[in-house]
C-alpha positions in Angstrom: 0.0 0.0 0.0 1.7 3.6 -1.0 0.1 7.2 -0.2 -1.5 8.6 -3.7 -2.4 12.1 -4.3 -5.9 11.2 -3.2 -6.6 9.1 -0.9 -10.0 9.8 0.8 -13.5 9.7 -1.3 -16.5 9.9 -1.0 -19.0 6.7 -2.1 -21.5 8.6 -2.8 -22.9 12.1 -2.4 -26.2 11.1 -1.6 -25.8 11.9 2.0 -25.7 15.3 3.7 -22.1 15.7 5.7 -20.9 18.8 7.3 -17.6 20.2 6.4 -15.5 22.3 8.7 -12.2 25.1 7.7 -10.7 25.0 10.7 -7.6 26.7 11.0 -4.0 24.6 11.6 -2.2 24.8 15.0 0.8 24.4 12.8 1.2 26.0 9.6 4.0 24.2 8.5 1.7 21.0 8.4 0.4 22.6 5.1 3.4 23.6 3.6 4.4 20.2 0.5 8.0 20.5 1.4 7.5 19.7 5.0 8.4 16.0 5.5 5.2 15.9 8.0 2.6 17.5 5.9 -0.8 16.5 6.5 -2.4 14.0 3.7 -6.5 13.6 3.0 -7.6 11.0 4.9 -5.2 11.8 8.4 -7.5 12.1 11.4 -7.3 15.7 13.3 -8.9 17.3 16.6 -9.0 20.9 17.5 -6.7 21.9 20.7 -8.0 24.1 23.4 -7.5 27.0 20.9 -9.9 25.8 18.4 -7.1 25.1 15.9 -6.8 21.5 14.1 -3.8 19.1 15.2 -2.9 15.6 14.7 -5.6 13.4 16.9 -2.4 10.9 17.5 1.0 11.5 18.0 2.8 10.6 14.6 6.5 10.2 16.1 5.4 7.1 17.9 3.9 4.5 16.1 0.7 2.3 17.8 -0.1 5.7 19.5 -3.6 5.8 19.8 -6.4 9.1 19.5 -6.7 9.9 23.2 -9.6 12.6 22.1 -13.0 11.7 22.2 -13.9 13.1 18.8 -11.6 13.0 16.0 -12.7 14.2 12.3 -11.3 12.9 8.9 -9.1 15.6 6.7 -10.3 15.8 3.9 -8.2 18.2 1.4 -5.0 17.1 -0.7 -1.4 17.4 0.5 0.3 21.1 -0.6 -3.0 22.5 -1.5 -2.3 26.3 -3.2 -5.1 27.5 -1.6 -4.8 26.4 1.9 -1.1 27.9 1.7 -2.3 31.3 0.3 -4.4 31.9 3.4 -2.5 33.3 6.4 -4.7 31.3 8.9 -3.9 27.9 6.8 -7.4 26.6 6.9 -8.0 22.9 5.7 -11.4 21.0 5.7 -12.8 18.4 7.9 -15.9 16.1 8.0 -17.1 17.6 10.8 -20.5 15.6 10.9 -23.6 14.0 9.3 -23.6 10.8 8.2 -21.3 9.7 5.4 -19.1 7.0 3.8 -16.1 6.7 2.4 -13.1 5.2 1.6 -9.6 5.6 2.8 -5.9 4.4 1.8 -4.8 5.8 5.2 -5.3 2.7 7.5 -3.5 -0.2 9.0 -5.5 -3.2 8.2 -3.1 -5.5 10.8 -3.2 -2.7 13.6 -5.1 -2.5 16.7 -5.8 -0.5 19.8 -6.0 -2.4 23.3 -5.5 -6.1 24.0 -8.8 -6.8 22.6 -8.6 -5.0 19.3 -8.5 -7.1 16.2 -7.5 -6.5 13.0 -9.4 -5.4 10.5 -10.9 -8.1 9.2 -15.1 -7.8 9.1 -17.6 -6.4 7.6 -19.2 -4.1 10.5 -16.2 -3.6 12.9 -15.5 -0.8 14.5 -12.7 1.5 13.2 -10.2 3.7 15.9 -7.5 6.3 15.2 -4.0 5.7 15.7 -0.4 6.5 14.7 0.8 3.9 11.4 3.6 3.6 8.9 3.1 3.8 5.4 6.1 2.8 3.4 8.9 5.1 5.9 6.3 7.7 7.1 3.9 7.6 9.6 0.1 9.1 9.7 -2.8 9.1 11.6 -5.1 6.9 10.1 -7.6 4.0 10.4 -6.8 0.6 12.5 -8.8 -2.3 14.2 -10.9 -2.3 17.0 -13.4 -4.7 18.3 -17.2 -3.9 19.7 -16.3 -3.8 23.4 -15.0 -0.3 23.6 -14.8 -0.3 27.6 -10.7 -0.9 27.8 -10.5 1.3 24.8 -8.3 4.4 25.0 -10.1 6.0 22.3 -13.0 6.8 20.4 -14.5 4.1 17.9 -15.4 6.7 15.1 -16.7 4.0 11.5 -17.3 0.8 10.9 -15.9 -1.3 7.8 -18.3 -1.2 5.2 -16.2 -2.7 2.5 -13.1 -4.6 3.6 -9.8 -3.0 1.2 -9.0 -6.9 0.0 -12.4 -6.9 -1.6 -12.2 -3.1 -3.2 -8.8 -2.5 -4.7 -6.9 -1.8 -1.4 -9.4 1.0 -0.5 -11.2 0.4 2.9 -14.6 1.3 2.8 -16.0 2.9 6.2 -18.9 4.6 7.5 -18.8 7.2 9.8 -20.1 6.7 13.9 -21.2 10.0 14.1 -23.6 10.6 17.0 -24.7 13.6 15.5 -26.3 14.9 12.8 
C-alpha cells in the first residue's frame, strides 16, 4: 500500500455531511516540502484554541487518539489555496452521516489487548499513529465492539473490507450527530 495524491472519497454524495475550515495549530503542516505534511484521509482534533492538530502522536507509532472526537481531513497534500491563506485553513468532515473510503489505514493494527484486526464487515474502526512505506500518519486501525478498555473513540465501521475493493477500505462514519 503507498500514499497517492488522493486518498480519501467519498462513495457517494447522496448523503448530507458537514464540512468544517478549521484553522491549523501548525502551519507548517500545510506547507508540501515539509516531511510531515498532513495527507486527506489523516484524522485531526481541535486543541484548546480551536485550531486543528494531529488526533495521535505521529512520532510514535501504535499511539492511539486519546480525544474523544476525531474528524477525517479531507483536502489534498500542498493544496495552493490552503497555503495562500494566512490562517492555513483545511477541511474536515465535521459531521452527518457519510461514507467513504480511505488508503490511510493499517489493516493488521489494533488498539487495546482486545482490538483485532481489521478483518469484518461491521467492525469498528479507531485512530491511531501507522507507517506507510517510511512515514507515519494518523489513520484507520482495528478495534473490536467492546470499547470499555478502549483508549479511544471508535469513530466508523468497515463497510467494504480494502482486500475486496482495490486496497481501499470502505467505512462509514459513527457519528452521533447529525
Amino acid at each position: 500500500m503507498t500514499v497517492q495524491k488522493v486518498n480519501f472519497r467519498p462513495v457517494t454524495d447522496v448523503l448530507p455531511i458537514v464540512r468544517r475550515d478549521i484553522p491549523l495549530a501548525d502551519k507548517q503542516l500545510a506547507n508540501p516540502t515539509n516531511p510531515l505534511v498532513l495527507y486527506d484521509g489523516e484524522w485531526m482534533t481541535q486543541n484548546s484554541s480551536y485550531k486543528l492538530v494531529r488526533a495521535a502522536d505521529v512520532s510514535s507509532v501504535g499511539d492511539p487518539s486519546l480525544f474523544k472526537m476525531a474528524f477525517p481531513l479531507w483536502m489534498e497534500a500542498g493544496r495552493y489555496d490552503v497555503q495562500a491563506m494566512a490562517e492555513r485553513k483545511t477541511a474536515i468532515l465535521w459531521g452527518g452521516f457519510y461514507e467513504y473510503e480511505t488508503l490511510i489505514f493499517d489493516p493488521a493494527a489494533t488498539i487495546g489487548t482486545k482490538g483485532t484486526a481489521i478483518a469484518a464487515y461491521g467492525q469498528p474502526l479507531k485512530v491511531a499513529t501507522i507507517t506507510i512505506g517510511a512515514r507515519n500518519y494518523v489513520g484507520l486501525v482495528g478495534s473490536n465492539i467492546d470499547n470499555a478498555e478502549a483508549q479511544s473513540s471508535i469513530v466508523g465501521y468497515v463497510s467494504k473490507l480494502h482486500g475486496d475493493n482495490g486496497g481501499w477500505l470502505r467505512f462509514r462514519c459513527a457519528c452521533k450527530w447529525g
